[in-house]
VOPAGU-2260 file (C-alpha; in pm, 1 decimal, decimal comma):
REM VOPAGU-2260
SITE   aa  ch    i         X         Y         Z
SITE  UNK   A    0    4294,3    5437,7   -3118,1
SITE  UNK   A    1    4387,3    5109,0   -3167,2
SITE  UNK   A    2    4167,5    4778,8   -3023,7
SITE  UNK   A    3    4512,5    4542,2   -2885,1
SITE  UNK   A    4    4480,7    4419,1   -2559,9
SITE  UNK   A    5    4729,7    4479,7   -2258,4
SITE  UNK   A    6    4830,2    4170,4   -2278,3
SITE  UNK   A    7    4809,6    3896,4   -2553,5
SITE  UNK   A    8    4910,6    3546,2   -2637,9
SITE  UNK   A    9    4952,3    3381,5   -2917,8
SITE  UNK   A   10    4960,9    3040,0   -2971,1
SITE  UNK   A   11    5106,0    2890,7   -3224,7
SITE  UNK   A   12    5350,7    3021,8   -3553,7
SITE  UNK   A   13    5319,1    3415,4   -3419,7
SITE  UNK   A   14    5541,5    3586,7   -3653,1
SITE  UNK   A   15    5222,7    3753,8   -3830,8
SITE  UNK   A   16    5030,0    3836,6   -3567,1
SITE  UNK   A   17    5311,5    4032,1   -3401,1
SITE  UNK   A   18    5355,2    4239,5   -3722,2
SITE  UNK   A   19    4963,3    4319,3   -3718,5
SITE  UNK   A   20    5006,2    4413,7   -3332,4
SITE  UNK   A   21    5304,6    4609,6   -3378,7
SITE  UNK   A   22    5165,4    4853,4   -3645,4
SITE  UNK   A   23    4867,0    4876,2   -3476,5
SITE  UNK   A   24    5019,5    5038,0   -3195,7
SITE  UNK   A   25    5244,0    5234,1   -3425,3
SITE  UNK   A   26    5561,3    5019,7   -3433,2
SITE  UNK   A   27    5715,5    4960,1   -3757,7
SITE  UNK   A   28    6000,2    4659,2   -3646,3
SITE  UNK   A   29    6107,5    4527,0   -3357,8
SITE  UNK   A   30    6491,6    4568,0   -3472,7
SITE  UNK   A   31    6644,0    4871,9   -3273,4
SITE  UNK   A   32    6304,9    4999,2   -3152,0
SITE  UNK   A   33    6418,7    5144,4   -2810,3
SITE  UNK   A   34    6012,2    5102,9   -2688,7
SITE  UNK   A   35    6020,1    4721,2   -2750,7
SITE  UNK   A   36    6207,2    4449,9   -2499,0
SITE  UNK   A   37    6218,1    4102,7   -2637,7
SITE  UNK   A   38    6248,6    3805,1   -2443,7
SITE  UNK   A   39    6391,3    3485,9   -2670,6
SITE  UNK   A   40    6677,4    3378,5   -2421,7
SITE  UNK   A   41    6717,2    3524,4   -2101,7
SITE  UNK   A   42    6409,7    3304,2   -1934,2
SITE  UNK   A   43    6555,1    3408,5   -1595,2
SITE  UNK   A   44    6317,7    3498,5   -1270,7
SITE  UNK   A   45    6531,8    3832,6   -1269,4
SITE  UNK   A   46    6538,4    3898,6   -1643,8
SITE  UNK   A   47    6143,2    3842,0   -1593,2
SITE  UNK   A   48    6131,4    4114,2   -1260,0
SITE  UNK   A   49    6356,8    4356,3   -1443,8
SITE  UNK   A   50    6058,1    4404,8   -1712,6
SITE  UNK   A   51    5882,1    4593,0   -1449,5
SITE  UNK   A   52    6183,9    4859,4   -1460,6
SITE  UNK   A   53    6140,5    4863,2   -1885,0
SITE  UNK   A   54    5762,0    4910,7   -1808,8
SITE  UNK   A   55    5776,4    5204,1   -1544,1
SITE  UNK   A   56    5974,1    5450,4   -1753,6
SITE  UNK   A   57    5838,8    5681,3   -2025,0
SITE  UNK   A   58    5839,9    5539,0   -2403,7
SITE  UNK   A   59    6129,9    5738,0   -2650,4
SITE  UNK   A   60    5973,0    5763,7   -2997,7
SITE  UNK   A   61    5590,0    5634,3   -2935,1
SITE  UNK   A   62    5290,0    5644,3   -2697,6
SITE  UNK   A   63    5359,4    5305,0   -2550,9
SITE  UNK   A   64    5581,8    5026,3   -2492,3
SITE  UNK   A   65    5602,3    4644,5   -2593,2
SITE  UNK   A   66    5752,8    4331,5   -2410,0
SITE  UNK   A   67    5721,5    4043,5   -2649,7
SITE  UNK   A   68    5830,8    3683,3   -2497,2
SITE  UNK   A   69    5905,9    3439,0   -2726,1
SITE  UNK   A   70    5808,4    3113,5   -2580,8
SITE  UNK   A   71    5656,0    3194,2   -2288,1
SITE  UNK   A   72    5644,5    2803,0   -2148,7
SITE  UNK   A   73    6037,8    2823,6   -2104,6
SITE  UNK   A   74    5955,2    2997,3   -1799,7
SITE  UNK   A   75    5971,8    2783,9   -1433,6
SITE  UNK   A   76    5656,3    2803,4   -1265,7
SITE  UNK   A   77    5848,1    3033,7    -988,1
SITE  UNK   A   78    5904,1    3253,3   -1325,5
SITE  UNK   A   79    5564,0    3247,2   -1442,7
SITE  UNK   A   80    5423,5    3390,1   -1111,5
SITE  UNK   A   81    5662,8    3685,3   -1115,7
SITE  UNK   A   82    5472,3    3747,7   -1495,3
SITE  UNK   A   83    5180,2    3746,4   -1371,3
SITE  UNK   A   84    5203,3    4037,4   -1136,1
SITE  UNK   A   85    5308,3    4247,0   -1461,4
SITE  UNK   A   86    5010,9    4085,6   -1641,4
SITE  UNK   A   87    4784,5    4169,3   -1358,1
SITE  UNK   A   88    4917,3    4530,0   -1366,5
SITE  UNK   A   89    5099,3    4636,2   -1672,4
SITE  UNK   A   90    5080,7    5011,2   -1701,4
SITE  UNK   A   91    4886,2    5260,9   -1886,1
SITE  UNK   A   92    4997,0    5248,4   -2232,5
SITE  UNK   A   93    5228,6    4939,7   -2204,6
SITE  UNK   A   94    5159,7    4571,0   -2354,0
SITE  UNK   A   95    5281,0    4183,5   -2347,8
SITE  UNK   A   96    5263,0    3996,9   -2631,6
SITE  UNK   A   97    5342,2    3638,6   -2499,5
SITE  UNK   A   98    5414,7    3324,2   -2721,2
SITE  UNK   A   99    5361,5    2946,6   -2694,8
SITE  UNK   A  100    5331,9    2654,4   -2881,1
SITE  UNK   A  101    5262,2    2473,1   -2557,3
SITE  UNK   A  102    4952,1    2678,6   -2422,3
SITE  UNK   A  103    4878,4    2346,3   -2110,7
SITE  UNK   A  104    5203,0    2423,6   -1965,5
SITE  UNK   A  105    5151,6    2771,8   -1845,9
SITE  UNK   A  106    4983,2    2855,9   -1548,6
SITE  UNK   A  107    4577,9    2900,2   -1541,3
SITE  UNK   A  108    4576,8    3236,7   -1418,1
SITE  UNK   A  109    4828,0    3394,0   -1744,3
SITE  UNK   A  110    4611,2    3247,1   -2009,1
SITE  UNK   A  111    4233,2    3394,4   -1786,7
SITE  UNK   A  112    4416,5    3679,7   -1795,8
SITE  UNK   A  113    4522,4    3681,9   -2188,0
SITE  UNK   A  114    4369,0    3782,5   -2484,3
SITE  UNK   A  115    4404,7    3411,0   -2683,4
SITE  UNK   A  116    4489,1    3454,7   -3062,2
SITE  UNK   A  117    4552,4    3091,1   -3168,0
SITE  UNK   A  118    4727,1    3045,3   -3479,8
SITE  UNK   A  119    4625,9    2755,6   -3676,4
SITE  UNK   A  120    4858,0    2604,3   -3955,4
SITE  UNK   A  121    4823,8    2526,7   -4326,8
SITE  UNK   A  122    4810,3    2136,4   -4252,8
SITE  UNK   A  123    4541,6    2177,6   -3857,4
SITE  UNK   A  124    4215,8    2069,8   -3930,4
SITE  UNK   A  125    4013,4    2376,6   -3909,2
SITE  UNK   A  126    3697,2    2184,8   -3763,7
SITE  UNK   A  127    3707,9    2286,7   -3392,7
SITE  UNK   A  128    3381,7    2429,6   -3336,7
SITE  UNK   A  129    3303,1    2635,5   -3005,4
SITE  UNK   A  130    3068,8    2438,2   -2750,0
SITE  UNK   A  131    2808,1    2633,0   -2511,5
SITE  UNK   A  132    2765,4    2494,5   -2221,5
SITE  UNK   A  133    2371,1    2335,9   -2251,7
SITE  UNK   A  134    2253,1    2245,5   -1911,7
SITE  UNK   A  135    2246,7    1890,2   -1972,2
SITE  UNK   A  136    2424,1    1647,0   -2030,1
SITE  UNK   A  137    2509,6    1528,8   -2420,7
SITE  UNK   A  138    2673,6    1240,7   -2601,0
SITE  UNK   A  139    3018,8    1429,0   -2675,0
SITE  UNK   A  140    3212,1    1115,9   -2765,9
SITE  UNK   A  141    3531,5    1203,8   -2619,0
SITE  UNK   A  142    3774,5     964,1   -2465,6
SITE  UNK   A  143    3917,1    1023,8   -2124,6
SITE  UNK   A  144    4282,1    1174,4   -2295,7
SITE  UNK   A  145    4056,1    1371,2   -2515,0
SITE  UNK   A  146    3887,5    1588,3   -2286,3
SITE  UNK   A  147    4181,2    1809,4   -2144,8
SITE  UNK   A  148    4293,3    1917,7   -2500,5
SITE  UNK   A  149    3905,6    1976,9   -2606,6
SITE  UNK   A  150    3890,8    2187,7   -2282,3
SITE  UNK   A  151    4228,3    2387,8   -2340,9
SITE  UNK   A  152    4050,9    2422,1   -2735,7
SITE  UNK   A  153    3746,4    2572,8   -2606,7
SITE  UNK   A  154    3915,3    2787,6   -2346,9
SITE  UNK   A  155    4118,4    2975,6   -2686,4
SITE  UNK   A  156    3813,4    2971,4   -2859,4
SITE  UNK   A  157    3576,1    3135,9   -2577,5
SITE  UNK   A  158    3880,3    3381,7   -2580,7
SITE  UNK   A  159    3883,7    3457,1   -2928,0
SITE  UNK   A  160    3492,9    3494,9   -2940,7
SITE  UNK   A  161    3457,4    3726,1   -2572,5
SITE  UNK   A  162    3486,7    4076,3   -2808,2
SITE  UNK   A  163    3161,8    3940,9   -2983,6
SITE  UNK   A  164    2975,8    3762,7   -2688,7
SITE  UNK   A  165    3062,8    3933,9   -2344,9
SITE  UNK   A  166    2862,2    3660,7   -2135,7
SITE  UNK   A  167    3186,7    3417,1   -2236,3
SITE  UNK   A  168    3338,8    3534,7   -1914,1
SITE  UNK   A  169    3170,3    3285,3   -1702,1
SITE  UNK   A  170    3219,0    3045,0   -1937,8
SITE  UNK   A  171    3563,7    3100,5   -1917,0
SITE  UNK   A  172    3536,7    3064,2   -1591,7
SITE  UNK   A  173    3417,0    2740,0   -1557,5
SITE  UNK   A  174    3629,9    2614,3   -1852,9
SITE  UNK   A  175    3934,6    2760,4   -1616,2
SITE  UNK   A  176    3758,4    2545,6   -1337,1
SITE  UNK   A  177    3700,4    2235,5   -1513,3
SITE  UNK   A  178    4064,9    2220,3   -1678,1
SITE  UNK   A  179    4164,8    2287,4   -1274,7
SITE  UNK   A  180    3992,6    1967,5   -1182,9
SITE  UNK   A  181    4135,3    1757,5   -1424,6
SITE  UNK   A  182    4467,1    1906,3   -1334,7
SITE  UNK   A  183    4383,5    1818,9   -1014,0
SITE  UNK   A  184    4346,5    1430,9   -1049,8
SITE  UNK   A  185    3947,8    1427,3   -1064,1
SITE  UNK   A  186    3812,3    1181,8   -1344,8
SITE  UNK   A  187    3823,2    1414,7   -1670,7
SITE  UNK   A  188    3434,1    1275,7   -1735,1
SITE  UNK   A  189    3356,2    1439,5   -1428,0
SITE  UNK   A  190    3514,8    1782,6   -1532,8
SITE  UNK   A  191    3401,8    1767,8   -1845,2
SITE  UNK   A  192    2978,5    1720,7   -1696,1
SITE  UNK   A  193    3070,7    2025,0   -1474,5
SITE  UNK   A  194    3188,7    2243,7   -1787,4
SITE  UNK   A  195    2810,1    2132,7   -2012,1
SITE  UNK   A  196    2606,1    2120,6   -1708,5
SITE  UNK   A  197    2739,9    2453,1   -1586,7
């Protein structure tokens, strides 16, 4: 029994974390493995419909199947909404692994409904510390061009951290909702009061 997620994304250098996913679910390489597709190219709205063919038939040498897509943000927006009907409905025994070095130009919906395994490198400051929402306001000191990457930051943390605290649904939630707003042309302060105050 292994504890992977449908579907994944991983954000940043992912090389690793695909090898720890991959023999977790009983796949040795990627190289000729007849149960894994692998997206690197091809970033096509029809190459991206076609996976649900890949998904629908029966796996050749193990219990499940694979789709791996190498940066994920090459996809059009157009693109991305044809992935998230196979995200919203992969299959029994069938998994994405999606990744991205550019996390704020995919669509809301495919990272809520992503497990979030951010990579950090060597040289990334390993300070980013995961923020509760309070209740009240607090003296974040965050300037206005600051607050959209903190939010994105918190949104891969909350997912990183919702095996060990459940209750970070909602707070993904309104993380999803306050990076919306700010997406959205209202005044980042104001999204960032409804993410604490929530």
């Amino acid at each position: 029994m292994n504890n992977v997620f449908p579907s994944t994304i991983i954000i940043g250098n992912p090389t690793d974390a695909i090898d720890k996913i991959l023999l977790s679910l009983g796949h040795k390489k990627i190289q000729n493995d007849p149960d894994i597709l692998t997206i690197d190219s091809d970033y096509s709205i029809d190459q991206i419909r076609s996976l649900k063919k890949f998904i629908s038939t029966k796996p050749y040498n193990h219990e499940n199947k694979i789709i791996i897509i190498y940066a994920v943000d090459n996809l059009e927006i157009p693109t991305q909404n044809a992935l998230l009907k196979i995200l919203e409905d992969p299959g029994k025994n069938n998994y994405l692994i999606l990744t991205t070095n550019k996390p704020n130009s995919l669509l809301a919906t495919i990272l809520s409904r992503t497990h979030q395994i951010k990579i950090h490198s060597s040289s990334e400051k390993s300070t980013k510390q995961i923020v509760f929402p309070v209740g009240k306001l607090t003296d974040m000191n965050l300037a206005k061009d600051e607050i959209l990457p903190f939010l994105e930051e918190q949104l891969v943390l909350h997912h990183q951290n919702l095996l060990e605290k459940p209750q970070s649904t909602a707070i993904i939630k309104t993380l999803l909702k306050s990076i919306d707003m700010i997406k959205h042309n209202v005044d980042p302060f104001l999204a960032l009061d409804y993410f604490i105050l929530s």
